[in-house]
C-alpha positions as CSV (number, residue, x, y, z in Angstrom):
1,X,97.9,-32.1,-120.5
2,X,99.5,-31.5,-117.2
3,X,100.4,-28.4,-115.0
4,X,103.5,-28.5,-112.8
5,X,101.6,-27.7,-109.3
6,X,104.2,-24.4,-109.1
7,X,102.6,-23.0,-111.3
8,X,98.6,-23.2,-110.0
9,X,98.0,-20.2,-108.7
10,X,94.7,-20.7,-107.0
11,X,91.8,-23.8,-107.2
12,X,88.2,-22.7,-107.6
13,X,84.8,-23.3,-109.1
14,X,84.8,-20.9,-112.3
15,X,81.3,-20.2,-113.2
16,X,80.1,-20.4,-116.8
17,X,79.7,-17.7,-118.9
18,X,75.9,-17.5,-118.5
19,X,75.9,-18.1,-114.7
20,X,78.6,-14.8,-114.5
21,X,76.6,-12.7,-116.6
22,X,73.2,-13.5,-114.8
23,X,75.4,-12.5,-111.3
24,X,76.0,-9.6,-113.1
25,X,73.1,-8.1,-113.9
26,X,71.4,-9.5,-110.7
27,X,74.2,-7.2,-108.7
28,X,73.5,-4.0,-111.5
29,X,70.1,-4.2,-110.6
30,X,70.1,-5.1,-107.0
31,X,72.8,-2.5,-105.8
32,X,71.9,0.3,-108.5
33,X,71.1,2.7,-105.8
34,X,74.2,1.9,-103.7
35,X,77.0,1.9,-105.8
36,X,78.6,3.2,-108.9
37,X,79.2,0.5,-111.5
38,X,81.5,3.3,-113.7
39,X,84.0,2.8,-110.5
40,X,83.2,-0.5,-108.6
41,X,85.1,-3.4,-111.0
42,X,82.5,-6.2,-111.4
43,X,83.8,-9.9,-110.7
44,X,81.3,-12.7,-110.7
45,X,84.3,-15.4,-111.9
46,X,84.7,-18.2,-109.0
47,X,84.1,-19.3,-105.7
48,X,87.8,-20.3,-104.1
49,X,88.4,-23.5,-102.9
50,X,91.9,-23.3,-102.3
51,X,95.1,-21.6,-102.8
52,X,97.4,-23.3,-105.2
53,X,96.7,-27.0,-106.5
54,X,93.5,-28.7,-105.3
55,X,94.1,-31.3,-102.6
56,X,94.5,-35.1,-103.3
57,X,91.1,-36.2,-103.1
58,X,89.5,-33.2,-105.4
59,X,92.1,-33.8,-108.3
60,X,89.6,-36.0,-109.7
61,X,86.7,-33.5,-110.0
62,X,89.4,-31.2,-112.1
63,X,86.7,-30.5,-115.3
64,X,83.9,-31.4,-113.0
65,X,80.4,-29.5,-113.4
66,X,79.3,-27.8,-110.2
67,X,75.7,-26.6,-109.2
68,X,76.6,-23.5,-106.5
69,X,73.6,-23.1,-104.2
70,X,73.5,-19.0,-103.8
71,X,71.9,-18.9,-100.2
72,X,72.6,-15.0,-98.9
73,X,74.8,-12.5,-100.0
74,X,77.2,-9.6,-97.8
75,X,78.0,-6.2,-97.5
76,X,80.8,-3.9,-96.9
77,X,82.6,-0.7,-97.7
78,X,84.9,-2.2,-100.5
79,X,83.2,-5.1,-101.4
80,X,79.9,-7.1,-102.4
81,X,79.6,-10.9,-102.4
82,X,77.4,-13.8,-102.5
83,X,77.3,-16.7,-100.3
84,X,77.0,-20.1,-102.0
85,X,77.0,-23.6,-101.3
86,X,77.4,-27.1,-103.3
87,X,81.3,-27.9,-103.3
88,X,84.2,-27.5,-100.6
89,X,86.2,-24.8,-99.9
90,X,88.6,-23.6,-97.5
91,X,87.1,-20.5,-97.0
92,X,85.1,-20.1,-93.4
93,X,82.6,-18.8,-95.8
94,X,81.8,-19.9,-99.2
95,X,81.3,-17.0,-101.6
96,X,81.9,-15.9,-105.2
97,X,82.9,-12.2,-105.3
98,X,80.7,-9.8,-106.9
99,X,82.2,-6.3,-107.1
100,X,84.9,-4.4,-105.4
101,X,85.2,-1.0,-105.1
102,X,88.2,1.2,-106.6
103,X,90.0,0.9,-103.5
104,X,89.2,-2.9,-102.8
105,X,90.5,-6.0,-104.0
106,X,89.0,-9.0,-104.4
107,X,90.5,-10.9,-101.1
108,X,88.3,-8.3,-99.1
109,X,85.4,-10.4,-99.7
110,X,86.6,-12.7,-96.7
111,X,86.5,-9.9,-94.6
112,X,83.0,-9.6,-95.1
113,X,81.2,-9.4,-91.6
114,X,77.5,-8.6,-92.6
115,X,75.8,-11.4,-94.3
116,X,72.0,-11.5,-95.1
117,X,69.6,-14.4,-96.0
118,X,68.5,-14.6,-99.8
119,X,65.8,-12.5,-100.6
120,X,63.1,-12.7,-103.6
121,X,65.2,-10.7,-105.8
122,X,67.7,-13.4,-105.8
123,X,65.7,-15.9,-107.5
124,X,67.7,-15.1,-111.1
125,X,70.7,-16.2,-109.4
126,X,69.3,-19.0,-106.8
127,X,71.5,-21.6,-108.6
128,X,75.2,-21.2,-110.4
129,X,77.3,-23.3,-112.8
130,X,80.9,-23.3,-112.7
131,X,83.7,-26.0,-113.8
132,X,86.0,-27.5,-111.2
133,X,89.2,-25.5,-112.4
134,X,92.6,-25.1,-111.1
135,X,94.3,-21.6,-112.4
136,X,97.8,-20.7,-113.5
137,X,99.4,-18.1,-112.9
């Protein structure tokens, strides 16, 4: 089944189910004292590799199984993210939002300046699985 490229919205590694809710509760735990999960929205779907239809030379790993290598994660006001590694993206850094406050949206994440190494308590989520996956609108 084909999509007309007009209508892919954005490319991206979707994680599984499993590897979302594991971010998940790694972030409720982690950030528990920091932030209010009733009001932040939690993400934990992809890490983006492109906007619109993956480039020529990816189209093949469309479907693909993807290990992401979660090596740090980063701060701000609006938004909470972790940094990965283990597939090409776009982005100057590789990440898969986690949450966003009420008045963020998930973009923000690439204006995240502070970035810290992975720490023990990151050992739930030390490796990802997502699916090679470009989105429609």
């Amino acid at each position: 089944m084909s999509q007309k490229s007009e209508n892919i919205s954005y490319s991206a590694v979707v994680l599984t189910e499993e590897s979302s809710n594991r971010l998940k509760e790694w972030a409720k735990e982690t950030f528990k004292q920091e932030i209010t999960f009733d009001s932040w929205g939690l993400y934990c779907h992809h890490m983006t590799i492109c906007m619109g239809e993956l480039p020529a030379i990816l189209k093949s790993d469309i479907g693909t199984s993807v290990t992401l290598n979660v090596n740090g994660y980063g701060k701000s006001n609006n938004t909470i993210a972790i940094r990965v590694d283990g597939f090409y993206t776009k982005n100057k850094i590789p990440h898969v939002t986690v949450a966003i406050s009420p008045m963020g949206k998930p973009v923000m994440s690439n204006e995240i300046k502070n970035w810290y190494p992975a720490n023990n308590g990151m050992k739930s989520i030390l490796k990802l699985e997502g699916i090679v996956t470009e989105i429609s609108r």
